[in-house]
N, C-alpha and C positions, 0 to 999 in steps of 0.2 A: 774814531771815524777818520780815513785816510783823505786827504786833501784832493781835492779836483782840479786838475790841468788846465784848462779852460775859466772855470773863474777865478784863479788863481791868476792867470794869466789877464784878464779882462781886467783884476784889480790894479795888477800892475799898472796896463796901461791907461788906466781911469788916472793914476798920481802919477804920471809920465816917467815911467820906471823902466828901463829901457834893458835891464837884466834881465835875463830870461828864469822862466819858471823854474826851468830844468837845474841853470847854474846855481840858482837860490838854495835847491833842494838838496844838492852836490855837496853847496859849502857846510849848511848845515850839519846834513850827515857825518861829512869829513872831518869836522871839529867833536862830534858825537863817540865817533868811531875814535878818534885821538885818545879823547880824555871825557866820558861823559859829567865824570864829579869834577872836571875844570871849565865845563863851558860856558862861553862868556857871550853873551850874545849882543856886549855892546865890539866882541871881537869882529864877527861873525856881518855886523854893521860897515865900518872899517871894511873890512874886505871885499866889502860887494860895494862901497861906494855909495851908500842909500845917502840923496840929499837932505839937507836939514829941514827944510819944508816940509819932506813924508814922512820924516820917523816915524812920527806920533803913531799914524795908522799902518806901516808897513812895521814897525815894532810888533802891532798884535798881532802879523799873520804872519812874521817869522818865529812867537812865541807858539801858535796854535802849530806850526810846524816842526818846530822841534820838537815840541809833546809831543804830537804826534810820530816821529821819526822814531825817538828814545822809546815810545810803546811798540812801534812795531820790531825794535830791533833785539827789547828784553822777551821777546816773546819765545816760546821753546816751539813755535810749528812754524819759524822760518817764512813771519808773515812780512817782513822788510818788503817793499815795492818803493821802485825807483821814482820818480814825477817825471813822468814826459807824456808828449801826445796819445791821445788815443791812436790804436791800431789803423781807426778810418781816415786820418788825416795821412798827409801825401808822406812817401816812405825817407825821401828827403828830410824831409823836418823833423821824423822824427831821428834821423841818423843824427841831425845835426844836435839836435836836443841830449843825444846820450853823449856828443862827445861833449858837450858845454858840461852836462852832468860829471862826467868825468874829471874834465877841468877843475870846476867847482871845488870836487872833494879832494883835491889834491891840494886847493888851496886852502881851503879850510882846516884838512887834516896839516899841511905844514905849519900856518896859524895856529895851529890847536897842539903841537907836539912841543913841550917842556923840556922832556926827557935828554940826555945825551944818545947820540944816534946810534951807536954802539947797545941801546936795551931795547932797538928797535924789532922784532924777528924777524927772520927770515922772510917770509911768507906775507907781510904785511910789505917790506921793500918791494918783493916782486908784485907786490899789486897794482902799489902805485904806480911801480914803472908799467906795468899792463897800462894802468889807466893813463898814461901818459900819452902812450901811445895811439890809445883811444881816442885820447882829446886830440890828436892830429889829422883822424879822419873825417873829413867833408864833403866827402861823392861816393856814389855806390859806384860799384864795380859793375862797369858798363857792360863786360862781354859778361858777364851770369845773365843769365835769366832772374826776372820780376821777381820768381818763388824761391831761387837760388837764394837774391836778396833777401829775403823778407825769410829763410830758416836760416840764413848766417847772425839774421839783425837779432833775432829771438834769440839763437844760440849766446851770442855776448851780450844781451841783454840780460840774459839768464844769469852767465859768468858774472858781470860785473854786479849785479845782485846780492848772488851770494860768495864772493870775493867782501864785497863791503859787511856782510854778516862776519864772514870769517874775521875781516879787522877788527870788527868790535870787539868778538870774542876775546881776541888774545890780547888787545888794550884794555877791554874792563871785566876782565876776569875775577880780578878782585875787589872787586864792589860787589857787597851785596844791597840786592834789588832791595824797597825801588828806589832806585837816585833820583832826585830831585833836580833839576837843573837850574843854574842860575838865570835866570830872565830878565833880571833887573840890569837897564842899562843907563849909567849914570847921566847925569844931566848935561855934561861938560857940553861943549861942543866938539865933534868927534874930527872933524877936519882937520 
Protein backbone atom coordinates (compact mmCIF):
# COMPACT_ATOMS: atom_id res chain seq x y z
CA UNK A 1 0.00 0.00 0.00
CA UNK A 2 1.70 3.35 -1.18
CA UNK A 3 1.93 5.90 1.54
CA UNK A 4 -0.28 9.23 1.44
CA UNK A 5 1.14 12.72 1.20
CA UNK A 6 -1.00 14.41 3.23
CA UNK A 7 -1.14 12.17 6.28
CA UNK A 8 2.10 11.58 6.10
CA UNK A 9 2.60 14.98 6.21
CA UNK A 10 -0.13 15.97 9.10
CA UNK A 11 2.03 13.13 11.17
CA UNK A 12 4.87 14.99 10.58
CA UNK A 13 3.70 17.98 11.86
CA UNK A 14 1.52 16.51 14.73
CA UNK A 15 5.70 15.52 16.43
CA UNK A 16 6.81 19.05 15.11
CA UNK A 17 8.91 17.48 12.30
CA UNK A 18 9.63 20.15 10.15
CA UNK A 19 11.19 17.87 7.16
CA UNK A 20 9.22 17.58 4.42
CA UNK A 21 7.26 14.53 3.32
CA UNK A 22 8.92 14.76 0.03
CA UNK A 23 12.67 14.95 1.41
CA UNK A 24 11.91 11.98 3.71
CA UNK A 25 10.84 9.85 0.75
CA UNK A 26 13.96 11.11 -1.45
CA UNK A 27 16.40 9.97 1.45
CA UNK A 28 14.99 6.87 1.72
CA UNK A 29 14.79 5.91 -1.78
CA UNK A 30 18.27 7.28 -2.18
CA UNK A 31 19.85 4.90 0.43
CA UNK A 32 17.42 2.07 -1.25
CA UNK A 33 18.56 2.73 -4.77
CA UNK A 34 22.51 2.91 -3.22
CA UNK A 35 22.50 -0.46 -1.60
CA UNK A 36 19.22 -1.96 -0.77
CA UNK A 37 21.05 -5.19 1.20
CA UNK A 38 23.08 -2.07 3.11
CA UNK A 39 20.35 -0.07 4.51
CA UNK A 40 20.52 1.24 7.57
CA UNK A 41 17.79 3.16 8.71
CA UNK A 42 19.38 4.24 11.80
CA UNK A 43 21.53 6.10 8.74
CA UNK A 44 18.64 7.40 7.00
CA UNK A 45 17.69 9.01 10.94
CA UNK A 46 21.20 10.91 10.88
CA UNK A 47 20.50 12.35 7.77
CA UNK A 48 17.21 13.82 8.00
CA UNK A 49 17.98 15.06 11.69
CA UNK A 50 14.76 13.36 13.38
CA UNK A 51 14.92 14.65 17.01
CA UNK A 52 15.37 12.33 19.97
CA UNK A 53 11.86 12.94 21.20
CA UNK A 54 10.20 11.45 17.73
CA UNK A 55 12.18 8.48 16.85
CA UNK A 56 10.10 6.31 18.52
CA UNK A 57 7.14 6.99 16.26
CA UNK A 58 8.62 8.74 13.27
CA UNK A 59 11.04 5.25 13.22
CA UNK A 60 7.58 3.40 12.32
CA UNK A 61 6.60 5.49 9.48
CA UNK A 62 10.03 5.66 7.99
CA UNK A 63 10.12 1.80 8.41
CA UNK A 64 6.45 1.45 6.63
CA UNK A 65 8.21 3.66 3.97
CA UNK A 66 10.84 2.06 3.15
CA UNK A 67 8.93 -1.29 2.86
CA UNK A 68 7.02 0.23 1.04
CA UNK A 69 9.65 2.03 -1.32
CA UNK A 70 11.84 -1.48 -1.67
CA UNK A 71 8.19 -3.15 -2.95
CA UNK A 72 7.55 -0.72 -5.29
CA UNK A 73 10.96 -0.54 -6.74
CA UNK A 74 11.45 -4.78 -7.00
CA UNK A 75 8.40 -4.70 -8.87
CA UNK A 76 8.72 -5.66 -12.85
CA UNK A 77 5.55 -2.94 -14.05
CA UNK A 78 7.72 0.04 -12.97
CA UNK A 79 5.26 0.69 -10.10
CA UNK A 80 8.10 3.28 -8.16
CA UNK A 81 5.94 6.71 -7.34
CA UNK A 82 7.68 9.43 -6.00
CA UNK A 83 5.72 11.23 -2.52
CA UNK A 84 4.73 14.64 -3.30
CA UNK A 85 1.48 16.64 -3.26
CA UNK A 86 -1.36 15.70 -4.97
CA UNK A 87 -1.95 17.22 -8.44
CA UNK A 88 -4.71 19.57 -6.77
CA UNK A 89 -2.53 21.39 -4.49
CA UNK A 90 -0.90 24.68 -5.70
CA UNK A 91 1.76 23.95 -8.64
CA UNK A 92 4.47 25.67 -6.49
CA UNK A 93 4.45 23.20 -3.71
CA UNK A 94 4.45 20.73 -5.54
CA UNK A 95 7.78 22.10 -7.67
CA UNK A 96 9.17 22.75 -4.50
CA UNK A 97 8.48 19.10 -3.09
CA UNK A 98 10.17 17.30 -6.15
CA UNK A 99 13.06 19.49 -5.77
CA UNK A 100 13.45 18.58 -1.80
CA UNK A 101 12.69 14.91 -3.29
CA UNK A 102 15.55 15.35 -5.34
CA UNK A 103 17.77 16.74 -2.69
CA UNK A 104 16.66 14.06 -0.38
CA UNK A 105 17.89 11.17 -2.69
CA UNK A 106 21.01 12.49 -3.41
CA UNK A 107 21.62 12.64 0.14
CA UNK A 108 20.60 9.58 1.01
CA UNK A 109 22.14 7.85 -1.91
CA UNK A 110 25.74 9.58 -0.88
CA UNK A 111 25.01 8.18 2.73
CA UNK A 112 24.12 4.95 1.47
CA UNK A 113 27.20 4.47 -1.32
CA UNK A 114 30.11 2.25 0.30
CA UNK A 115 31.59 1.54 -2.85
CA UNK A 116 34.69 3.32 -4.42
CA UNK A 117 33.35 5.91 -6.92
CA UNK A 118 35.08 4.57 -9.68
CA UNK A 119 32.08 1.20 -9.66
CA UNK A 120 29.72 3.94 -9.72
CA UNK A 121 28.04 3.73 -13.73
CA UNK A 122 27.71 5.85 -15.77
CA UNK A 123 24.25 6.55 -15.81
CA UNK A 124 23.64 6.51 -12.24
CA UNK A 125 26.50 9.80 -11.89
CA UNK A 126 24.38 11.57 -14.59
CA UNK A 127 21.29 11.13 -12.44
CA UNK A 128 22.41 12.41 -9.69
CA UNK A 129 23.75 15.30 -11.23
CA UNK A 130 20.28 15.60 -13.02
CA UNK A 131 18.92 15.53 -9.68
CA UNK A 132 21.10 18.08 -8.48
CA UNK A 133 20.03 20.22 -10.57
CA UNK A 134 16.58 19.50 -9.80
CA UNK A 135 17.13 20.18 -6.30
CA UNK A 136 17.97 23.98 -7.35
CA UNK A 137 14.78 24.69 -8.80
CA UNK A 138 12.23 26.92 -6.75
CA UNK A 139 10.03 28.89 -9.25
CA UNK A 140 8.11 28.06 -12.23
CA UNK A 141 9.02 29.57 -15.20
CA UNK A 142 7.09 32.68 -15.30
CA UNK A 143 6.83 33.51 -19.24
CA UNK A 144 5.16 29.59 -19.99
CA UNK A 145 1.91 29.28 -19.63
CA UNK A 146 -0.04 27.38 -16.39
CA UNK A 147 -0.18 24.17 -18.94
CA UNK A 148 3.37 24.74 -20.26
CA UNK A 149 4.08 24.42 -16.38
CA UNK A 150 2.31 21.72 -15.39
CA UNK A 151 3.48 19.12 -18.96
CA UNK A 152 7.14 20.21 -18.11
CA UNK A 153 6.45 19.52 -14.17
CA UNK A 154 4.89 15.94 -15.33
CA UNK A 155 7.50 15.50 -17.84
CA UNK A 156 10.48 15.50 -15.04
CA UNK A 157 8.45 14.14 -12.77
CA UNK A 158 8.08 11.34 -14.86
CA UNK A 159 12.20 11.52 -15.63
CA UNK A 160 13.15 11.51 -12.21
CA UNK A 161 10.77 8.44 -11.51
CA UNK A 162 12.18 6.43 -13.64
CA UNK A 163 15.77 7.79 -13.43
CA UNK A 164 15.62 6.52 -9.73
CA UNK A 165 14.11 2.99 -11.06
CA UNK A 166 16.96 2.87 -13.41
CA UNK A 167 19.47 3.41 -10.18
CA UNK A 168 18.28 0.76 -8.40
CA UNK A 169 18.44 -1.42 -11.20
CA UNK A 170 22.20 -1.21 -11.88
CA UNK A 171 23.04 -0.82 -7.83
CA UNK A 172 20.99 -3.98 -6.94
CA UNK A 173 21.14 -6.05 -9.72
CA UNK A 174 22.70 -8.59 -7.92
CA UNK A 175 20.56 -9.36 -5.14
CA UNK A 176 18.23 -11.61 -5.60
CA UNK A 177 14.75 -10.61 -4.40
CA UNK A 178 13.32 -10.38 -1.85
CA UNK A 179 15.90 -8.36 0.33
CA UNK A 180 15.02 -7.77 3.38
CA UNK A 181 15.87 -4.40 4.83
CA UNK A 182 17.61 -3.57 7.90
CA UNK A 183 15.10 -1.62 10.12
CA UNK A 184 16.42 -1.90 13.30
CA UNK A 185 17.92 1.13 14.58
CA UNK A 186 20.23 0.91 17.51
CA UNK A 187 19.39 2.48 20.69
CA UNK A 188 22.51 4.77 21.09
CA UNK A 189 21.71 8.13 20.93
CA UNK A 190 22.04 9.31 17.27
CA UNK A 191 23.29 12.93 17.86
Amino acid sequence: MAADFSMTAELLAAHRISTSVSEIHGVLSGQICADSAAFDLGLSIKILEIPEDTKQVITKLLKMLAEDILSQLETENYAFELLLPDADEEFSQRLIALSQWCNGFNAGFAGAWVRDDSAMETDTREVLSDFSRIAEVDEEDEEASESDNEVNFMEIEEYVRMAAITVFLQNNANQSPPVTLDINVPDENIH
